[in-house]
N, CA and C atoms of all chains as a GROMACS GRO file, in nm:
protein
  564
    1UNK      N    1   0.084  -0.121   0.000
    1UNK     CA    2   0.000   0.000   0.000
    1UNK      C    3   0.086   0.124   0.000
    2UNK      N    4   0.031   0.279  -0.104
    2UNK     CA    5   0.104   0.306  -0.089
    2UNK      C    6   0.107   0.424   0.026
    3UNK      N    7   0.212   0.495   0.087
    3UNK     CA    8   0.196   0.608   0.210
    3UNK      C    9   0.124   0.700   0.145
    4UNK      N   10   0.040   0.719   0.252
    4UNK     CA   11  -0.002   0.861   0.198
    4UNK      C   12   0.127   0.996   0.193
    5UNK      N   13   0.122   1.059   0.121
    5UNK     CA   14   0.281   1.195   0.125
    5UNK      C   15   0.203   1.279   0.175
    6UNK      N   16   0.258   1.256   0.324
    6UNK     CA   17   0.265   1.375   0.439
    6UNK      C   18   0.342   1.511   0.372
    7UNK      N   19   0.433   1.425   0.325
    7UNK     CA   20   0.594   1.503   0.330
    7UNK      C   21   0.550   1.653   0.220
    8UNK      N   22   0.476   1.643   0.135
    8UNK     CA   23   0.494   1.749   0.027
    8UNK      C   24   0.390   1.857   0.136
    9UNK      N   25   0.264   1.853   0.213
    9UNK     CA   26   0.221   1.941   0.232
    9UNK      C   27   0.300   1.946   0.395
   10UNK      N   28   0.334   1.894   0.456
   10UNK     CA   29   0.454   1.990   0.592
   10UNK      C   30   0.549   2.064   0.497
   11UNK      N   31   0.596   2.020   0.380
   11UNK     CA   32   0.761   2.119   0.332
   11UNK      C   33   0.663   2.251   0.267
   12UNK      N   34   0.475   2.231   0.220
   12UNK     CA   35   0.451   2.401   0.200
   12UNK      C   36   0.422   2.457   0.345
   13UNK      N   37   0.352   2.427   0.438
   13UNK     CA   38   0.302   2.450   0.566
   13UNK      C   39   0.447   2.555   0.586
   14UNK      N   40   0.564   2.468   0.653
   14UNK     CA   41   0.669   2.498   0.703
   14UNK      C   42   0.735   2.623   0.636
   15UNK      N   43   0.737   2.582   0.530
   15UNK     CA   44   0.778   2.714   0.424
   15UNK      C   45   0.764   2.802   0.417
   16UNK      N   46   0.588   2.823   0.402
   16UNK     CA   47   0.499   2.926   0.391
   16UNK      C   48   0.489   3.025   0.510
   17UNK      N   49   0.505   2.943   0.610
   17UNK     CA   50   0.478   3.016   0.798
   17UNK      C   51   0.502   3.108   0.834
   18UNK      N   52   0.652   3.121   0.746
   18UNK     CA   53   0.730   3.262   0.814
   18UNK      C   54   0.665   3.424   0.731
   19UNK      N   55   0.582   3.345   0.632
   19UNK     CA   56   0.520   3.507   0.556
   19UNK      C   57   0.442   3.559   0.644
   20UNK      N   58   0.326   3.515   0.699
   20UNK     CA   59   0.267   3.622   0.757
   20UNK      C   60   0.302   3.659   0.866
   21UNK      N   61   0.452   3.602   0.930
   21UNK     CA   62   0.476   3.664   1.046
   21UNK      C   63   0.590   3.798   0.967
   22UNK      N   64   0.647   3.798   0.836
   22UNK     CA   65   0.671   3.908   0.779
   22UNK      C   66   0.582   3.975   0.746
   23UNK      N   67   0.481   3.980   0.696
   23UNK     CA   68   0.404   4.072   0.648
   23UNK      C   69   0.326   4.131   0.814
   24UNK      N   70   0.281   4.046   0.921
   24UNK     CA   71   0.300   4.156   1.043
   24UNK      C   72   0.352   4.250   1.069
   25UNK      N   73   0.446   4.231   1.062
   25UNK     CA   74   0.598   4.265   1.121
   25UNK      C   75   0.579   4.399   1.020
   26UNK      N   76   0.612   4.391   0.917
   26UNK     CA   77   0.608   4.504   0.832
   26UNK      C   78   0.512   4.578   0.787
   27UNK      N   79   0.362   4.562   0.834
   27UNK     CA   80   0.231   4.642   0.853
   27UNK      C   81   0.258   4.665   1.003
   28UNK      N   82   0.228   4.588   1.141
   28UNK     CA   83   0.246   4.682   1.268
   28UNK      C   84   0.390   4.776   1.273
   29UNK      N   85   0.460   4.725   1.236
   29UNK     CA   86   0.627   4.785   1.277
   29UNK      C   87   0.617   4.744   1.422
   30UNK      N   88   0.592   4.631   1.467
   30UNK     CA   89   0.586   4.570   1.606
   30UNK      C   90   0.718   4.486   1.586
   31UNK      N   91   0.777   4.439   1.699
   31UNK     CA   92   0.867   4.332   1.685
   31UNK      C   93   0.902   4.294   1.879
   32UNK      N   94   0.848   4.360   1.880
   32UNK     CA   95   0.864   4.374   2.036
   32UNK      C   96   0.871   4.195   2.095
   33UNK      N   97   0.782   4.126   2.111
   33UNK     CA   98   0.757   3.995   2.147
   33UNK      C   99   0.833   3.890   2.091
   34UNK      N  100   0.895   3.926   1.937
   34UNK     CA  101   0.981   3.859   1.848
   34UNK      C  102   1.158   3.829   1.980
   35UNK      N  103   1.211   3.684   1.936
   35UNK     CA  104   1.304   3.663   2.009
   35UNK      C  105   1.418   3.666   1.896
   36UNK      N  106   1.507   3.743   1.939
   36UNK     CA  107   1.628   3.790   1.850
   36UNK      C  108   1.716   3.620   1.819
   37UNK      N  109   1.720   3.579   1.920
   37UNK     CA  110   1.813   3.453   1.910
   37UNK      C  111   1.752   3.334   1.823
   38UNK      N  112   1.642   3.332   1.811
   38UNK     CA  113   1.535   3.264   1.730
   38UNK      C  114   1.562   3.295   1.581
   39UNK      N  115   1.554   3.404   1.568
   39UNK     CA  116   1.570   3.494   1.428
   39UNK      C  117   1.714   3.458   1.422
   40UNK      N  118   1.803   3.485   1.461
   40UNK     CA  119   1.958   3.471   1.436
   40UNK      C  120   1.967   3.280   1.402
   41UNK      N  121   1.932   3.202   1.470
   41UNK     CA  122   1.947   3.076   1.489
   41UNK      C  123   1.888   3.046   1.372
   42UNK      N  124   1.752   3.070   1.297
   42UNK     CA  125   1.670   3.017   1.209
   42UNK      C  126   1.746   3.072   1.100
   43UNK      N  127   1.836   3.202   1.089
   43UNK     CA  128   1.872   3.239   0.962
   43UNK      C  129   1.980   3.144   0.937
   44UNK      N  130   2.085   3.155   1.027
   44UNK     CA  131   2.210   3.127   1.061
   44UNK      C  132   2.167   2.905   0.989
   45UNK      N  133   2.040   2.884   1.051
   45UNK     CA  134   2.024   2.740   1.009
   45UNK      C  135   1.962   2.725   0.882
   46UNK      N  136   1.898   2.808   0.815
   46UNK     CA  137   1.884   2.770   0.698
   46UNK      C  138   1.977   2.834   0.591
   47UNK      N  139   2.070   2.870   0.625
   47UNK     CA  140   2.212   2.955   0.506
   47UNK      C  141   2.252   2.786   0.533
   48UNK      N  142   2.298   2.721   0.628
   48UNK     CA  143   2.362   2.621   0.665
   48UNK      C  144   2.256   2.488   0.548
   49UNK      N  145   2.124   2.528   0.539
   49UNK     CA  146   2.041   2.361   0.514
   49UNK      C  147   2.037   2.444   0.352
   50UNK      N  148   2.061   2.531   0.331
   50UNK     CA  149   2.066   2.585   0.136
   50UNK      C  150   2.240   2.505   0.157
   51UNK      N  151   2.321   2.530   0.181
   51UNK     CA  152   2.434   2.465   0.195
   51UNK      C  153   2.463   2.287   0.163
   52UNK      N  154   2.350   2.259   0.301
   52UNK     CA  155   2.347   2.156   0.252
   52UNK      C  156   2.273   2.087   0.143
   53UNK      N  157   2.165   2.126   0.077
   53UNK     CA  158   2.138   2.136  -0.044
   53UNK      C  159   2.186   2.151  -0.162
   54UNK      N  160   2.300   2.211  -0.166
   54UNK     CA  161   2.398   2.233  -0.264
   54UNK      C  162   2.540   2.118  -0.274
   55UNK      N  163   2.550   2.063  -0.167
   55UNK     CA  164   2.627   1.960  -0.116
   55UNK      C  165   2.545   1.840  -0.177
   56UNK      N  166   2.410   1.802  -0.178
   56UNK     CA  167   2.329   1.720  -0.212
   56UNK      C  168   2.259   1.694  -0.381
   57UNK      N  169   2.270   1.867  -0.428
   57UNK     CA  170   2.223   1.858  -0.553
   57UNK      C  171   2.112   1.841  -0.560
   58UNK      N  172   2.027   1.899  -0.470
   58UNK     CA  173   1.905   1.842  -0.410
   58UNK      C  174   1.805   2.045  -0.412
   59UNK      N  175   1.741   2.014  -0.572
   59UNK     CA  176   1.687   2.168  -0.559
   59UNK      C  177   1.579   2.190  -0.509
   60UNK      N  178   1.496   2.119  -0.446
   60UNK     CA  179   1.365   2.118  -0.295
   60UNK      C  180   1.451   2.212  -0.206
   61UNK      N  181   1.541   2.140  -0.127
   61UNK     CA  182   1.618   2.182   0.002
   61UNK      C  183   1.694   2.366  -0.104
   62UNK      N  184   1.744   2.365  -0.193
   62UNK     CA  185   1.781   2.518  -0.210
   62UNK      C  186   1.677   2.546  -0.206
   63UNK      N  187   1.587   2.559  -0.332
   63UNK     CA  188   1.495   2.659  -0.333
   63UNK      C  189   1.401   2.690  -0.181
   64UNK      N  190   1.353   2.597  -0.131
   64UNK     CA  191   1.307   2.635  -0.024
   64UNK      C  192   1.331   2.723   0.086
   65UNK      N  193   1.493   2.657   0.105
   65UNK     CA  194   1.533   2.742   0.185
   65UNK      C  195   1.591   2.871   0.165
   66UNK      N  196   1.616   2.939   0.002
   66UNK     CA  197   1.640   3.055   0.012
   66UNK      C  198   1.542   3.163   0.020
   67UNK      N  199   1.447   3.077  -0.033
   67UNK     CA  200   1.342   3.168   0.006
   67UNK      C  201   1.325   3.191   0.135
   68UNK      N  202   1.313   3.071   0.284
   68UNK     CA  203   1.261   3.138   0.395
   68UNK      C  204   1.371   3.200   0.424
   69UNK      N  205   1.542   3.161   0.398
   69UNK     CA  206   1.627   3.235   0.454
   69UNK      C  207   1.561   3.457   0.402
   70UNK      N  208   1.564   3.448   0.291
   70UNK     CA  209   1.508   3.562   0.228
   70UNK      C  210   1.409   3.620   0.368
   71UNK      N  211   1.227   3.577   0.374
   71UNK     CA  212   1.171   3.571   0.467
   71UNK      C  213   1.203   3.645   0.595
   72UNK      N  214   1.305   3.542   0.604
   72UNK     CA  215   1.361   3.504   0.786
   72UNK      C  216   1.478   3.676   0.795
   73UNK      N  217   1.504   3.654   0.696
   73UNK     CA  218   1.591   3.825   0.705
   73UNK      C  219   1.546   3.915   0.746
   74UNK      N  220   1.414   3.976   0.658
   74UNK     CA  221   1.321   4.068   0.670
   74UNK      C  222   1.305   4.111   0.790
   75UNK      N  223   1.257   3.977   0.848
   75UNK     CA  224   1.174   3.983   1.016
   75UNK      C  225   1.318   3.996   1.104
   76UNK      N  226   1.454   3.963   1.085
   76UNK     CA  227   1.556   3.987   1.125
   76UNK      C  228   1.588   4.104   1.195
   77UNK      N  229   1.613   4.179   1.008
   77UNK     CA  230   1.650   4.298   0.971
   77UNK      C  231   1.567   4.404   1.052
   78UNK      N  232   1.426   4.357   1.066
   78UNK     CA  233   1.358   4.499   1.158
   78UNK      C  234   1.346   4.473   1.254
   79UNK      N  235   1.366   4.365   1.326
   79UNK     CA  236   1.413   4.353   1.478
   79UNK      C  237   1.515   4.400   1.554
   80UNK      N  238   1.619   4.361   1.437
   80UNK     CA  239   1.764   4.452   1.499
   80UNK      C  240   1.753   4.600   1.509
   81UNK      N  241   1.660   4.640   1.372
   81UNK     CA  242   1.637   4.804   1.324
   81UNK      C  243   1.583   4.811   1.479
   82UNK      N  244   1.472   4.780   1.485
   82UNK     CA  245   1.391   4.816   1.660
   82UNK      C  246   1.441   4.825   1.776
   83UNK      N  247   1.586   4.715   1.779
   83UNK     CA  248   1.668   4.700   1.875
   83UNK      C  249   1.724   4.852   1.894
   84UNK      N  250   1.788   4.840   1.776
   84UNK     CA  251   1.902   4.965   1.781
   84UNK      C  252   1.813   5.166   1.773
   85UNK      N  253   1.685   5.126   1.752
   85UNK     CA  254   1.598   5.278   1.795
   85UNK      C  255   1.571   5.268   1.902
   86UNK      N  256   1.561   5.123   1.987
   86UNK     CA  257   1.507   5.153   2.157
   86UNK      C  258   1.661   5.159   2.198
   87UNK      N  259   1.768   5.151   2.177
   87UNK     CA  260   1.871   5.176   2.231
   87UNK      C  261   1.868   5.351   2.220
   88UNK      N  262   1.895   5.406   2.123
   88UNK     CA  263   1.889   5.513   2.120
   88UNK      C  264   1.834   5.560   2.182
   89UNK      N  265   1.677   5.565   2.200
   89UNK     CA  266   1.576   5.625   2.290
   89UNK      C  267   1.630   5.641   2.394
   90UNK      N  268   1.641   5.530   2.461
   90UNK     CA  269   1.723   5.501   2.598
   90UNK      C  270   1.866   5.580   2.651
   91UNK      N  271   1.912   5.605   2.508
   91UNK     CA  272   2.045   5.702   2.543
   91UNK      C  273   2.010   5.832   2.543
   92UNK      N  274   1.903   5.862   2.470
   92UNK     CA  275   1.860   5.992   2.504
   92UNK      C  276   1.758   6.060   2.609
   93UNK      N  277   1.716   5.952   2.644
   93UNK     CA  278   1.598   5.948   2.807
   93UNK      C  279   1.699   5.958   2.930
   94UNK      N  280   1.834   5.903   2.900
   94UNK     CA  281   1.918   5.922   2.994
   94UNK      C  282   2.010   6.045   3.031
   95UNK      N  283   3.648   1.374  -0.253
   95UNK     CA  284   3.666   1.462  -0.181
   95UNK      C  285   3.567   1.455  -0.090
   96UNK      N  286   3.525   1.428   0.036
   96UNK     CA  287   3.426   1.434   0.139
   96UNK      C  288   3.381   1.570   0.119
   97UNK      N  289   3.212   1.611   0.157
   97UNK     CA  290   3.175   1.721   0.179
   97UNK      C  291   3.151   1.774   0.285
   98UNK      N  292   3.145   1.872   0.355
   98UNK     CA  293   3.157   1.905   0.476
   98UNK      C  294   3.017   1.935   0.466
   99UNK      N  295   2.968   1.830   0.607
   99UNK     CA  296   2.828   1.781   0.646
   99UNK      C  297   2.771   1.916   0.711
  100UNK      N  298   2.678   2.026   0.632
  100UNK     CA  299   2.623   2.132   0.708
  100UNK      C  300   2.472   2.099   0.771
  101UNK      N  301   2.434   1.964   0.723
  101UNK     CA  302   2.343   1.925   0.770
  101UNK      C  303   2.311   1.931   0.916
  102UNK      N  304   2.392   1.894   0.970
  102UNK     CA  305   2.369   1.879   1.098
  102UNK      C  306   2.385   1.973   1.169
  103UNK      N  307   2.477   2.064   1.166
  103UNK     CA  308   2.470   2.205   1.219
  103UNK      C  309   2.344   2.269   1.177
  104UNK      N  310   2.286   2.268   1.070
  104UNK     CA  311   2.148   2.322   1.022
  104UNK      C  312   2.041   2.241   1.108
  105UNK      N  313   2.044   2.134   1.131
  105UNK     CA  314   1.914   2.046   1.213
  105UNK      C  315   1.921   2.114   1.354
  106UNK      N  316   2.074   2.108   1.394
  106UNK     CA  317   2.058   2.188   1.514
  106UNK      C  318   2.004   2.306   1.526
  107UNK      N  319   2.041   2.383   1.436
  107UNK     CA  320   2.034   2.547   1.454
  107UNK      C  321   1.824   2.558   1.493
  108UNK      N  322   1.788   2.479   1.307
  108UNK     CA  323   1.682   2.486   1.318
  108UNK      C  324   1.578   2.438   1.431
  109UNK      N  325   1.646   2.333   1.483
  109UNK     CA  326   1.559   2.274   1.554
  109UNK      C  327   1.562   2.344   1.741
  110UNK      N  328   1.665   2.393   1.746
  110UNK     CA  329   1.643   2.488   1.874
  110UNK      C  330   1.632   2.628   1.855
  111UNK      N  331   1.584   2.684   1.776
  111UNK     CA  332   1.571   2.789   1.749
  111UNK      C  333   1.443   2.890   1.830
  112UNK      N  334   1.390   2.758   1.823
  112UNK     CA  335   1.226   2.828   1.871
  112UNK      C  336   1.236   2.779   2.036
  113UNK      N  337   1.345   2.700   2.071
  113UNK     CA  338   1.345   2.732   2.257
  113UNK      C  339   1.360   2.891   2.278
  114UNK      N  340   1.458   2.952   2.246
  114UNK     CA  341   1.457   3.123   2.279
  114UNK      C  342   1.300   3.202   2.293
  115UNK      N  343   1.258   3.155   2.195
  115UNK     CA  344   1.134   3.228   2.156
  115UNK      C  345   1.036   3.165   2.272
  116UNK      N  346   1.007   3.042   2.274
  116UNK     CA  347   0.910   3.014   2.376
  116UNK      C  348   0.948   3.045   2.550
  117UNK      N  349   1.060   3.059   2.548
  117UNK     CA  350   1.144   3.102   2.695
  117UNK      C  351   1.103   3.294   2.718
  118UNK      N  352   1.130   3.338   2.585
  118UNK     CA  353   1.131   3.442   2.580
  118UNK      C  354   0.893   3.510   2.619
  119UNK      N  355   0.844   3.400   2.551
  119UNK     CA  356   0.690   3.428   2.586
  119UNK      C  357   0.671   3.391   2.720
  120UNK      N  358   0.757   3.260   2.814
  120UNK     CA  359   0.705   3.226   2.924
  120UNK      C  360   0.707   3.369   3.016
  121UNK      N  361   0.854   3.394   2.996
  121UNK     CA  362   0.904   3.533   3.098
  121UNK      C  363   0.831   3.633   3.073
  122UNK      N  364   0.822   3.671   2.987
  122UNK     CA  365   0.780   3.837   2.933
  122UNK      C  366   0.578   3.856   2.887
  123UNK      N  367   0.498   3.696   2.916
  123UNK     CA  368   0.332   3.665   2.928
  123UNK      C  369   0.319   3.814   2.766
  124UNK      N  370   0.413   3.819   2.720
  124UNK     CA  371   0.413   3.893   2.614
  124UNK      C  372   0.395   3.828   2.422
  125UNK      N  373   0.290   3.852   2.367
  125UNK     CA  374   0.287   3.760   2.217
  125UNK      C  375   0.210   3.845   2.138
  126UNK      N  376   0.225   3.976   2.173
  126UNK     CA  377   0.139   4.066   2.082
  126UNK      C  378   0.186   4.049   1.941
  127UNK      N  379   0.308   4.077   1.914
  127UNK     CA  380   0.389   4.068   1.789
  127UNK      C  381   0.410   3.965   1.716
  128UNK      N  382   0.362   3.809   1.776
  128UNK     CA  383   0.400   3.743   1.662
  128UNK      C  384   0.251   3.668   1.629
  129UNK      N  385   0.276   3.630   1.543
  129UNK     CA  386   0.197   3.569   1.432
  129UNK      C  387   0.118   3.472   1.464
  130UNK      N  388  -0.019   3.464   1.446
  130UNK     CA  389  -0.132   3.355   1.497
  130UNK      C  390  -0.054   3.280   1.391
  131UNK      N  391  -0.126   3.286   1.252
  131UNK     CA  392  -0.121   3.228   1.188
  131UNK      C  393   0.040   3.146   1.153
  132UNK      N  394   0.141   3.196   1.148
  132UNK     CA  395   0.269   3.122   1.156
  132UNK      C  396   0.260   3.073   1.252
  133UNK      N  397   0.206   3.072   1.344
  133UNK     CA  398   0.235   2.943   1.467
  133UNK      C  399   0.151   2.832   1.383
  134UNK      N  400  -0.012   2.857   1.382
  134UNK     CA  401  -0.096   2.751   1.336
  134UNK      C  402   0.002   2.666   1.198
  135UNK      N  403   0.027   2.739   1.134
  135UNK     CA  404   0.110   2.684   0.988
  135UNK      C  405   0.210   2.597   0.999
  136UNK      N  406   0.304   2.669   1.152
  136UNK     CA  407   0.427   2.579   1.148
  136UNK      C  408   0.381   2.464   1.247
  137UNK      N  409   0.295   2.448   1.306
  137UNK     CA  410   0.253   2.345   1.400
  137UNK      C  411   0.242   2.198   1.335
  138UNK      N  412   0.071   2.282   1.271
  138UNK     CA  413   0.066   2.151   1.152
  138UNK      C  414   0.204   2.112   1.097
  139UNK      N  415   0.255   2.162   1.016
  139UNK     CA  416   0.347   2.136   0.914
  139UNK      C  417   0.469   2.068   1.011
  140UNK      N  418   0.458   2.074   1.154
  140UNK     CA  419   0.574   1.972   1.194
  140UNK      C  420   0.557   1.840   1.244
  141UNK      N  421   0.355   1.852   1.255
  141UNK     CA  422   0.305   1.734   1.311
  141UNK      C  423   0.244   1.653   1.172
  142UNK      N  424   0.224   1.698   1.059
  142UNK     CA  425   0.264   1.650   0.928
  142UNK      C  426   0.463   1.558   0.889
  143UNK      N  427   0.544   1.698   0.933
  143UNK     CA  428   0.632   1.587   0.943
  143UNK      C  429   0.687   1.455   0.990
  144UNK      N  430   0.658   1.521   1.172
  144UNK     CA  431   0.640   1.371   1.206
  144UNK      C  432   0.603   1.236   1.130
  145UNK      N  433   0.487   1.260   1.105
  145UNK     CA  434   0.361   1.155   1.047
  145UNK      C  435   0.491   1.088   0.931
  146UNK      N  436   0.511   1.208   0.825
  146UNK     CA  437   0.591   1.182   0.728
  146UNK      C  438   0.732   1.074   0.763
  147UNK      N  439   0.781   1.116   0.887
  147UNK     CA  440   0.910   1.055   0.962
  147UNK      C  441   0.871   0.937   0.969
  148UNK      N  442   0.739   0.892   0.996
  148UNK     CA  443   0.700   0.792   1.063
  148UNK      C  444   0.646   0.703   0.926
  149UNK      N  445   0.634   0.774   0.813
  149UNK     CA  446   0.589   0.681   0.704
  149UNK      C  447   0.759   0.592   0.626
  150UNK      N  448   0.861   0.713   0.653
  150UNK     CA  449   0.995   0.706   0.598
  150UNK      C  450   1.046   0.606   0.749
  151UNK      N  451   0.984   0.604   0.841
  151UNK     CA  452   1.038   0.507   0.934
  151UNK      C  453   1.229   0.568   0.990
  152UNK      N  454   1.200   0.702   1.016
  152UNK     CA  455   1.346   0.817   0.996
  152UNK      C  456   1.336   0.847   1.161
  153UNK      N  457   1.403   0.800   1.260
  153UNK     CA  458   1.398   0.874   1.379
  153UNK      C  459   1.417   1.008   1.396
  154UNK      N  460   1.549   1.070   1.296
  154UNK     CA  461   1.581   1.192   1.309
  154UNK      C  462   1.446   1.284   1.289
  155UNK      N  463   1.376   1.275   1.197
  155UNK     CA  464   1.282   1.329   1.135
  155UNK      C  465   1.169   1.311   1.280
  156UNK      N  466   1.130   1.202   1.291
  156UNK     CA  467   1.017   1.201   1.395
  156UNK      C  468   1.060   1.223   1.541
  157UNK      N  469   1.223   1.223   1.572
  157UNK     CA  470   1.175   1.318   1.707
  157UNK      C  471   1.245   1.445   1.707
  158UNK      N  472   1.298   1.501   1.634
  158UNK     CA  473   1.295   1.644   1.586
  158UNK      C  474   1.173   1.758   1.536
  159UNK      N  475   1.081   1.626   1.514
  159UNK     CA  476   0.996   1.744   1.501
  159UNK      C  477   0.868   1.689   1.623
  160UNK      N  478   0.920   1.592   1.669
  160UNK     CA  479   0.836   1.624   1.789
  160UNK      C  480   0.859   1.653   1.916
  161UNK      N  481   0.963   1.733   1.927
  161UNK     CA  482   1.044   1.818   2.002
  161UNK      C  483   0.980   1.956   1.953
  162UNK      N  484   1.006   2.036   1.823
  162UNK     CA  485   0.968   2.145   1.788
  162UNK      C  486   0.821   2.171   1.770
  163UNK      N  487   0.760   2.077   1.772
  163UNK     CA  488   0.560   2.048   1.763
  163UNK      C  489   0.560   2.071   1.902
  164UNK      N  490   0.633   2.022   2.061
  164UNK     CA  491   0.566   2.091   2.153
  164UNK      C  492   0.643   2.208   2.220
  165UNK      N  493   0.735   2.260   2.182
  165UNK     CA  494   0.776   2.405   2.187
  165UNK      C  495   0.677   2.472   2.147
  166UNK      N  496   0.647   2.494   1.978
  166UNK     CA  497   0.559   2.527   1.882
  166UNK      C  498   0.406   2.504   1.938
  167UNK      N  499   0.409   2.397   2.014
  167UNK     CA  500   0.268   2.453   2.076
  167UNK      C  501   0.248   2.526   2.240
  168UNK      N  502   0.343   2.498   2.286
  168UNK     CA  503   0.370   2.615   2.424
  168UNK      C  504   0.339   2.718   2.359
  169UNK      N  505   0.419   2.820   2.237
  169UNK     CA  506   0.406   2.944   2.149
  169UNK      C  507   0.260   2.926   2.119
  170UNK      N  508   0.197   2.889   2.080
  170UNK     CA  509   0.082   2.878   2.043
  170UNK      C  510  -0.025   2.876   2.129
  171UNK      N  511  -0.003   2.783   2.242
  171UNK     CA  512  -0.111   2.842   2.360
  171UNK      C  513  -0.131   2.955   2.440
  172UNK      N  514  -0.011   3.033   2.445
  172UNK     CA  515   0.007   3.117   2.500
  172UNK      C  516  -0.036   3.259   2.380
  173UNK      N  517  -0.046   3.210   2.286
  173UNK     CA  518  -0.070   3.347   2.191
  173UNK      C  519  -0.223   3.323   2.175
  174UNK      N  520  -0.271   3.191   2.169
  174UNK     CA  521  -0.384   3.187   2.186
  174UNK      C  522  -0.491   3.272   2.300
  175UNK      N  523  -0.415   3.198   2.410
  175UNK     CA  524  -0.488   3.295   2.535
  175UNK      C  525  -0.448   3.401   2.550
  176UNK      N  526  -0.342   3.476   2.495
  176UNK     CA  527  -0.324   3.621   2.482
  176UNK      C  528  -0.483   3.667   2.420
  177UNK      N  529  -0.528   3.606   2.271
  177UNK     CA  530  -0.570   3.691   2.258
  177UNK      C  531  -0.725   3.678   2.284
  178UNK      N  532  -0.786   3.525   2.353
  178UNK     CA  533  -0.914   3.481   2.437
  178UNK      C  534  -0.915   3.629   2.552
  179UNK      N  535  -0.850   3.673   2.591
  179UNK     CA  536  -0.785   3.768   2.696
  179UNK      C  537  -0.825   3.923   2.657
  180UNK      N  538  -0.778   3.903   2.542
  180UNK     CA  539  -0.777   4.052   2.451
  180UNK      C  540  -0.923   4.051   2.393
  181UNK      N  541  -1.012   3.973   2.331
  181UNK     CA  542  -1.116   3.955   2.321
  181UNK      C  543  -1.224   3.980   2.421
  182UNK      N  544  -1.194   3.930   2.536
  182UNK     CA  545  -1.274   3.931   2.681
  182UNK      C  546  -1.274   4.107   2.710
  183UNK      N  547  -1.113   4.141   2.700
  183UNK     CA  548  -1.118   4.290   2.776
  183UNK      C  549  -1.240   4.408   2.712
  184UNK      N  550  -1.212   4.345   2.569
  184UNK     CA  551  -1.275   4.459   2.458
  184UNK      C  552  -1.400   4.474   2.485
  185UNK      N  553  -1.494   4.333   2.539
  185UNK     CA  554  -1.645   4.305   2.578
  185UNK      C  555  -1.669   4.349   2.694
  186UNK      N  556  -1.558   4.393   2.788
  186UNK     CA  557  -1.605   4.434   2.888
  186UNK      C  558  -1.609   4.608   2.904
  187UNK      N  559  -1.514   4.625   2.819
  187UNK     CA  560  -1.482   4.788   2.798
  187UNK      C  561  -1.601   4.843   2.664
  188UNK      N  562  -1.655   4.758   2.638
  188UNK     CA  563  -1.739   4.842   2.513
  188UNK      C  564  -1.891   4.783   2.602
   0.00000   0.00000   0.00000
């Protein structure tokens, strides 16, 4: 008998996930609740799994992952941006 | 020429990535900023993998992601009742 393929709709699920937490992110300009080390770890691991994709010859694992790496930046990129304006604030409240 | 295995540094990265984040909601009862819907998306899509792990008969696969399915749902209950919470206040203030 044959398996049912789990596998093709978890790799869109998984894929897909990180958009609307970009497109939040970039309609509120919130990031507040977002965990920096999360964002660093998830980028930092999928530069590493496009890597290994390229090691494999295996164009599922690139394409996928440059896209969420892409994604995963975004929501990065304006977290750190947020970081570094509440720092400021803070230097100037002081 | 052997290839240098980024796989596994990537399983890691990815797969603890989202402890920060759920550590970061226990402390801070804070989830305004992230995403209903990327939680719901990535949930399924890791309890899909599992399933998938479990059709491929792959340990790595099925307890990696059922490690990140109940992180991913700590994040998720807690954003949930954030916003059962936020719903309640609005009915009482209007």
């Amino acid at each position: 008998m044959e398996h049912f393929n789990f596998g093709t709709f978890a790799a869109i699920l998984t894929t897909t996930a990180f958009l609307p937490q970009a497109f939040k992110v970039i309609r509120t300009k919130d990031t507040k609740s977002l965990s920096l080390t999360m964002y660093l770890f998830m980028l930092s691991g999928m530069v590493l799994w496009t890597l290994h994709g390229f090691n494999l010859n295996d164009k599922a694992i690139i394409y996928s992952n440059i896209i969420t790496s892409a994604v995963n930046a975004v929501i990065l990129s304006l977290k750190i941006s947020d970081l570094l304006k509440e720092k400021e604030a803070k230097k100037k409240s002081s």
